[in-house]
C-alpha atoms as one frame of an Amber mdcrd trajectory, in Angstrom:
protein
   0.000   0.000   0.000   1.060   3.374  -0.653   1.380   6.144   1.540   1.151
  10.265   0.979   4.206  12.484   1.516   3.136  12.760   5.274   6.208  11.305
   6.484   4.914   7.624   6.295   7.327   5.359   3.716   6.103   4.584   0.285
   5.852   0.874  -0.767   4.717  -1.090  -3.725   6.351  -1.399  -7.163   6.162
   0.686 -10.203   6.354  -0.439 -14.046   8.482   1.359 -16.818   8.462   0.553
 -20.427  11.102   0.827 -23.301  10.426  -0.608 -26.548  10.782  -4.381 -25.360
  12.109  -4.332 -21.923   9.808  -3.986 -18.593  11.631  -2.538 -15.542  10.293
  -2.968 -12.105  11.326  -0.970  -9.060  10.651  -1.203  -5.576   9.436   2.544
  -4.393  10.666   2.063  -1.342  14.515   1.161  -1.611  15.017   2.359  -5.422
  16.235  -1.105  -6.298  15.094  -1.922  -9.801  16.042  -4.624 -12.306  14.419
  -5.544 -15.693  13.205  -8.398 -17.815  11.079  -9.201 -21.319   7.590  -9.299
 -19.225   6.472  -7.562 -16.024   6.862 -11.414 -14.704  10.485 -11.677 -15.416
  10.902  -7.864 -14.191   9.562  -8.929 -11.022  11.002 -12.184 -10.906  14.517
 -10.548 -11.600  13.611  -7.620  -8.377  13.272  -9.999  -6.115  16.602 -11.639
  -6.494  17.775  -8.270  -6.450  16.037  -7.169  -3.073  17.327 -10.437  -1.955
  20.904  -9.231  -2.335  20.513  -5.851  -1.551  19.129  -6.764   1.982  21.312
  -9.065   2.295  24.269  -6.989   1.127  25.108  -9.692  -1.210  28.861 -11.076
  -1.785  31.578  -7.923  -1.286  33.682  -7.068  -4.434  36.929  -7.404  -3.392
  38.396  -6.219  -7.013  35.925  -3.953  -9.075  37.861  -3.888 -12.245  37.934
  -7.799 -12.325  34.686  -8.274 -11.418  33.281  -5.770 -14.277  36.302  -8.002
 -16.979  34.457 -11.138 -15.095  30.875 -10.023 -16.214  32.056  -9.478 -19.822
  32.667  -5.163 -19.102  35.806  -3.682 -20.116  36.579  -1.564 -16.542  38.234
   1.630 -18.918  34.590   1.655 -20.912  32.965   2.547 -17.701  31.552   6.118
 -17.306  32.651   7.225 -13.838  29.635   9.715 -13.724  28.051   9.304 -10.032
  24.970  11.334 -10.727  21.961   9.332  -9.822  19.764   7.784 -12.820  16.621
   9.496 -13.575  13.909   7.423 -11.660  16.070   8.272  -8.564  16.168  12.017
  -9.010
């Protein structure tokens, strides 16, 4: 249930849409993660609420990790501004 601006926390989950991808994100913690149907979206959230509650497994080395997933680490944009749906 959702709550007003009256100091009480927001819950629930809201829906974005791009072309072919659905992105879900919890209102309350910002997490948000994406997927082909609002299933998968959600599906794919709540592995990542899992972790981020959890705090997940610590990166020890960031540049390995990102050449681990497949990301080259000097491609990354170092920009820290927050993304959009967090502004």
């Amino acid at each position: 249930m959702s709550k007003t601006a009256d100091g009480h926390r927001k819950e629930g989950v809201e829906f974005s849409y791009e072309e072919d991808l659905v992105t879900a994100r919890d209102i309350e913690t910002g997490v948000a993660s994406s997927g082909d149907s609002k299933a998968e979206a959600l599906a794919m959230l709540a592995e990542a609420l899992a972790l981020h509650e959890d705090g997940g497994n610590p990166v020890e080395d960031e540049d390995q990790f990102l050449r681990d997933i497949g990301i080259d680490p000097d491609a990354v944009d170092e920009d820290e501004t927050p993304p959009p749906w967090l502004g």
